[in-house]
C-alpha positions in Angstrom: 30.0 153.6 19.5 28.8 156.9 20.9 28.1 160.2 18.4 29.1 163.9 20.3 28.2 166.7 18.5 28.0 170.3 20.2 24.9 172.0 19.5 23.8 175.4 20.5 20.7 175.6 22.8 17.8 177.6 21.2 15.9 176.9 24.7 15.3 180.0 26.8 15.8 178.1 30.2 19.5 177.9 29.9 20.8 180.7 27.2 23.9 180.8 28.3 24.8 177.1 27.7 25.5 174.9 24.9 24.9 170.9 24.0 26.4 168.2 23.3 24.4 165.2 22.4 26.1 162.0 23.3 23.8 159.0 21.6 24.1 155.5 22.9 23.3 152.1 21.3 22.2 148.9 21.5 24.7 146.7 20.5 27.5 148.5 21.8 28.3 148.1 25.2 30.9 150.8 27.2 32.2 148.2 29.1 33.7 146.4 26.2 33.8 149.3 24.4 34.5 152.2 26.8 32.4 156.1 24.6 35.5 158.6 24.1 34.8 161.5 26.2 34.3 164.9 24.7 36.7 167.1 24.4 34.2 169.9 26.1 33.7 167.8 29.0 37.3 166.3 30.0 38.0 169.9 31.9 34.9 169.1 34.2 34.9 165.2 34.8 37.6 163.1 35.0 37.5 160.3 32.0 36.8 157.6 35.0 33.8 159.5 35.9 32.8 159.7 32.7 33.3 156.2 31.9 30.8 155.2 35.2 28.5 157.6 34.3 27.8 156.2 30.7 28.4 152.8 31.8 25.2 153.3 34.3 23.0 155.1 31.4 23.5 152.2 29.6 22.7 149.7 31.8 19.6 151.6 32.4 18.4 152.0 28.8 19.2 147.9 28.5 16.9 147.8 31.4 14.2 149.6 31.0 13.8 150.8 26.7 16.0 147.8 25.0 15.2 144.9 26.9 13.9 142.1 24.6 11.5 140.9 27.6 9.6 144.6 27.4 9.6 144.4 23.2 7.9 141.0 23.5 5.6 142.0 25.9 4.4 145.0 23.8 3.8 143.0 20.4 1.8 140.5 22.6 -0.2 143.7 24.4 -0.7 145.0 21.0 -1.9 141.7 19.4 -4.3 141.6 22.4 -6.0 144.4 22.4 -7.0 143.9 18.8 -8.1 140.3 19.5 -9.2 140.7 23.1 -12.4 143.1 22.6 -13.2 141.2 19.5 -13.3 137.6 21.5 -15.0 139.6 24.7 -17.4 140.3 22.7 -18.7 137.0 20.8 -18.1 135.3 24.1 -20.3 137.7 26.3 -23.2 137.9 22.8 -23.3 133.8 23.3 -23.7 134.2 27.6 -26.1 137.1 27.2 -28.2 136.5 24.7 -28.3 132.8 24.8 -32.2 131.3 24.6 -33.6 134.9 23.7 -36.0 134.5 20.7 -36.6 137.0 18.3 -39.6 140.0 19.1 -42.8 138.9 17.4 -44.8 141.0 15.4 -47.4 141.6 17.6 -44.8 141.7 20.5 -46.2 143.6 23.8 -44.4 146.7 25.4 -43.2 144.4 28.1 -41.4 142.0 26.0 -40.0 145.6 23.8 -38.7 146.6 27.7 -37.2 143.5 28.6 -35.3 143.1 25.0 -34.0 146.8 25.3 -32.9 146.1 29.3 -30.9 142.8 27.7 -29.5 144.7 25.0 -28.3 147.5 27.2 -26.9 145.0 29.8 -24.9 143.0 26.8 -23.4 146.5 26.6 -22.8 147.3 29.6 -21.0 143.9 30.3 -18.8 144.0 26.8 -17.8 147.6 28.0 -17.0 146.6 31.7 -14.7 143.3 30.2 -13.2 145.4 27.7 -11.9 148.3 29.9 -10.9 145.2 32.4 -8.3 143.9 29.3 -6.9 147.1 28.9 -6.2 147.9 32.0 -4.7 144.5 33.0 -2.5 144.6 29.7 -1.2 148.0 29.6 -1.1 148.4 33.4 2.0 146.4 34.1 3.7 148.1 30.7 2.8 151.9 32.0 4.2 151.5 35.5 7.3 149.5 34.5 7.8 152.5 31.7 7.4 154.8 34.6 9.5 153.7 36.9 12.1 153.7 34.5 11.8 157.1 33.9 11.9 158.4 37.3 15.0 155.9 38.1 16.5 157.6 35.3 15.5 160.9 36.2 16.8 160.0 39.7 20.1 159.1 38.0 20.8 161.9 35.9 19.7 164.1 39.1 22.6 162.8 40.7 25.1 163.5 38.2 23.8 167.4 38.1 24.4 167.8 41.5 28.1 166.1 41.5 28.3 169.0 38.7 27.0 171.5 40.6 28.9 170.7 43.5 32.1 171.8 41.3 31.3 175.0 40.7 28.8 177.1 38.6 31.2 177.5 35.6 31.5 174.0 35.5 27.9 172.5 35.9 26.9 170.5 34.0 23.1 169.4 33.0 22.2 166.3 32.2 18.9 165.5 30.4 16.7 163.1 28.1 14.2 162.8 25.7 12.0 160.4 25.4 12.8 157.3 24.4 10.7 154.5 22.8 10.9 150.9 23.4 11.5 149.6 19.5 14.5 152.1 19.2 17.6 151.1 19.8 19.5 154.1 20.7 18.7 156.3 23.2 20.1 160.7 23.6 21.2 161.9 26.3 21.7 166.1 26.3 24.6 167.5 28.7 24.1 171.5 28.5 27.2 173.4 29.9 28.0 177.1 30.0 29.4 178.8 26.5 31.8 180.9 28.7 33.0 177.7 30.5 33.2 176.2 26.7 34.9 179.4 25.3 37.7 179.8 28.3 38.6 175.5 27.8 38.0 175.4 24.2 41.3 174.3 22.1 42.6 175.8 19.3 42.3 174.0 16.0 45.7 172.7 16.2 44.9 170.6 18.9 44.6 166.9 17.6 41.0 166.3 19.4 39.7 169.8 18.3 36.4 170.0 15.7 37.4 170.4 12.7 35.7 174.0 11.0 32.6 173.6 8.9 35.4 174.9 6.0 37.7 172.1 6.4 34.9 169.2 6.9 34.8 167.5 3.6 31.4 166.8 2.4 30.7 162.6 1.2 30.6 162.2 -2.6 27.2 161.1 -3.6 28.9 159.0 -6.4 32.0 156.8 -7.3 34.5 158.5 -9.3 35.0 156.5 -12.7 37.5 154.7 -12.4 40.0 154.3 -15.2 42.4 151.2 -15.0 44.9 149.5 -17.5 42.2 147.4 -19.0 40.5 150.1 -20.6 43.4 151.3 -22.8 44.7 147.5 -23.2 41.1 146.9 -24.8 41.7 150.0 -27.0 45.1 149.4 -28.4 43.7 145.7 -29.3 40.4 147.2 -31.0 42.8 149.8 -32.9 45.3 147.2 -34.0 43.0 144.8 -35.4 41.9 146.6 -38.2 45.3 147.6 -39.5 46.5 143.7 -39.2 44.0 142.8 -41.6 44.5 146.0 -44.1 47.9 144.5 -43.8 47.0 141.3 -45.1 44.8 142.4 -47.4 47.5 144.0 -49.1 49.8 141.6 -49.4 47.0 139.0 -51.1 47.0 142.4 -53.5 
């Protein structure tokens, strides 16, 4: 499911605005599993809008950060570009230097001139092939990443101006961090106006409102004991032992 939490903006841009962070996930789908829609935000979208809106950031951070084809591309990149150099160079070592004899001793400038221009163009060659894997291994990876992040820029554009369109005490902003293709969550920040929040907040008798920071009970970081009927069963048997064999002792007296 979906986590909101309102957070106060420490940004300068927007000072008169607070957050809420709505966090999406992998495995859970809105379409199966429609988010709940914040209480902040239910005075400024309806809950259908709201329901397209995270249905379509979704589908776009399945697309373009979660997709399974993308992760296996980047482990196979990353393999790669460890053991692409590597192979670049023994196999360009073997083509370039292949029937050159070791310098003599007594070796002639000419011969030192010629072995330095070979050793320089092995170089330049294994440099040359080497930028040429990079760039046809990360090349595809960068622009796909890219255009994914303006199509999601373009996206959340969209909903701003819808927002804006409403009013200024009820537009909204829509923005995101970045995201990373081996996470499987992704945050999206909605920044509204504190004196929009103020005038629609509800009181804490409402049964959607936040509960205080008073009220919110903190999670045990141990099990109580727990103390059953076994535990004094056990003890009346350990306590009446003894005083059945005093009896019997006694009456052997």
């Amino acid at each position: 499911m979906a986590f909101f939490i309102p957070v106060p903006t420490t940004t300068y841009t927007f000072p008169h605005r607070s957050q809420v962070v709505a966090n999406f996930y992998a495995h859970t789908s809105p379409e199966t599993h429609p988010f709940p829609q914040p209480i902040e935000l239910r005075s400024s979208i309806s809950e259908q809008e709201w329901q397209n809106r995270t249905v379509a950031i979704w589908k776009h951070f399945a697309r373009y950060t979660w997709s399974k084809l993308l992760r296996a591309y980047l482990i196979v990149s990353l393999i790669l570009s460890l053991v692409g150099p590597l192979a670049a160079n023994i196999i360009i070592q073997r083509i370039v230097y292949t029937g050159a004899e070791p310098l003599k001793l007594n070796a002639s400038d000419e011969e030192i001139r010629q072995r330095i221009a070979l050793i320089r163009r092995g170089h330049m060659v294994n440099f040359i092939v080497i930028c040429l894997i990079f760039i046809i291994i990360w090349a595809p990876y960068l622009v796909y990443k890219s255009m994914g992040r303006r199509r999601l820029s373009a996206l959340l554009s969209s909903f701003n101006q819808a927002d804006a369109a409403l009013g200024n005490m009820q537009a909204l902003n829509w923005t995101c961090s970045r995201t990373s293709t081996f996470q499987a969550n992704g945050t999206i920040l909605i920044e509204l106006p504190i004196a929009f929040l103020s005038s629609h907040q509800p009181t804490l008798f409402h049964p959607t409102a936040y509960l205080p920071d008073y009220i919110r009970k903190e999670p045990a970081s141990q099990a109580p004991p727990h103390y059953g009927t076994g535990t004094a069963q056990n003890r009346h048997d350990s306590e009446g032992a003894p005083r059945a064999d005093n009896g019997a002792g006694d009456r052997k007296a």
